[in-house]
C-alpha positions as CSV (number, residue, x, y, z in Angstrom):
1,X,-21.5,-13.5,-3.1
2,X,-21.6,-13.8,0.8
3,X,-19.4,-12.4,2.8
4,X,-18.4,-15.2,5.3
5,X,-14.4,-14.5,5.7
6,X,-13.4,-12.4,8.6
7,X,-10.5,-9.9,8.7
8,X,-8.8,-9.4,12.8
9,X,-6.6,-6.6,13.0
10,X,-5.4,-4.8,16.3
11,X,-4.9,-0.9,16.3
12,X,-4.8,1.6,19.3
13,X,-7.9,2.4,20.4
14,X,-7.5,5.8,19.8
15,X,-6.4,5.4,16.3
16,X,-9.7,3.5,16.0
17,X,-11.7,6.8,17.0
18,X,-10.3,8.8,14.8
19,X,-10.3,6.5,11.6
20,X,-13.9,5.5,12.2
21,X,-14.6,9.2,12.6
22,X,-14.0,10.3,9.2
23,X,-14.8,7.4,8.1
24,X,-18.1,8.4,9.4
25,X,-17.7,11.8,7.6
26,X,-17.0,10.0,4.2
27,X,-20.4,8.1,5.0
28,X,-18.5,5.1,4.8
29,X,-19.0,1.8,7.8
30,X,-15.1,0.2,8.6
31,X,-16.5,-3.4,6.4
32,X,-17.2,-0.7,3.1
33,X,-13.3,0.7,3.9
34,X,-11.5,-2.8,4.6
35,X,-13.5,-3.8,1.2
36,X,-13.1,-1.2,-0.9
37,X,-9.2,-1.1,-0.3
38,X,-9.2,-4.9,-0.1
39,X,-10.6,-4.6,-3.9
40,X,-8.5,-1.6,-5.3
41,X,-5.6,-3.9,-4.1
42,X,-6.2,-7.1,-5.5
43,X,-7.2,-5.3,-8.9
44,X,-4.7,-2.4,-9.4
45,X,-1.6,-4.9,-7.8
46,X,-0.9,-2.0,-5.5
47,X,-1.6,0.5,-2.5
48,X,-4.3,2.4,-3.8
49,X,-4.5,6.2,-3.6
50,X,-5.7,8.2,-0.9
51,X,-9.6,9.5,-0.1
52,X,-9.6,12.8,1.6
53,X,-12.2,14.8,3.4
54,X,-12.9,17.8,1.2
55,X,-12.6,21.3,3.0
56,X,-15.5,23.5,3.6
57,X,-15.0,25.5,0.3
58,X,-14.6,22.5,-1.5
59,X,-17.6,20.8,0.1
60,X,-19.4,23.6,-0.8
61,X,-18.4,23.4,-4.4
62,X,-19.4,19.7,-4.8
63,X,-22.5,20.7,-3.3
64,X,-23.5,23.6,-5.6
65,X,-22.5,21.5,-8.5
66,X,-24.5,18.6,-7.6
67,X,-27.6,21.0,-7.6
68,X,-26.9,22.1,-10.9
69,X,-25.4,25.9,-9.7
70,X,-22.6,26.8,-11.9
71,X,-22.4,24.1,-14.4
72,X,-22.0,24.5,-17.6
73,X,-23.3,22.0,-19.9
74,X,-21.6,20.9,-23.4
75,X,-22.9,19.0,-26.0
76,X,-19.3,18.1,-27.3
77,X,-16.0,19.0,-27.2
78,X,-16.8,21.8,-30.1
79,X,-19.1,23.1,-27.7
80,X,-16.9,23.4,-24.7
81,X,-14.2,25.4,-26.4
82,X,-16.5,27.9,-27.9
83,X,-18.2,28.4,-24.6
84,X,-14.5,28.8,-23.0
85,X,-13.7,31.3,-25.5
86,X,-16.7,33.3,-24.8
């Protein structure tokens, strides 16, 4: 579908800063943000939850995990209480 509606919206400019900056953190451009809360909206009816930055040790967490450190992997449910157990 192509994107040909435009959305105007006046904030203070510093507010602007600091939004686009962790924006920018979350590796998200303000079109992906205005989009992805203009979607969660029209689906869920609602205002949609927050995103948040993660802190450092919780940055470092997702990290580790998404190189495989720490994991534990299950093949079923079974599996995951018997390894909890252990």
């Amino acid at each position: 579908m192509t994107k040909a509606a435009f959305i105007r919206a006046r904030v203070e400019p510093k507010l602007k800063v600091v939004a686009e900056n962790v924006l920018n953190q979350l590796g998200i451009t303000p079109t992906q943000a205005i989009t992805m809360l203009y979607s969660r909206i029209a689906r869920e009816q609602e205002w949609p939850l927050e995103l948040k930055i993660p802190n450092a040790k919780t940055a470092r967490a997702i990290k580790e995990a998404r190189k495989g450190k720490g994991v534990t992997v299950c093949k079923d449910a079974n599996d995951l209480i018997k390894k909890l157990e252990d």
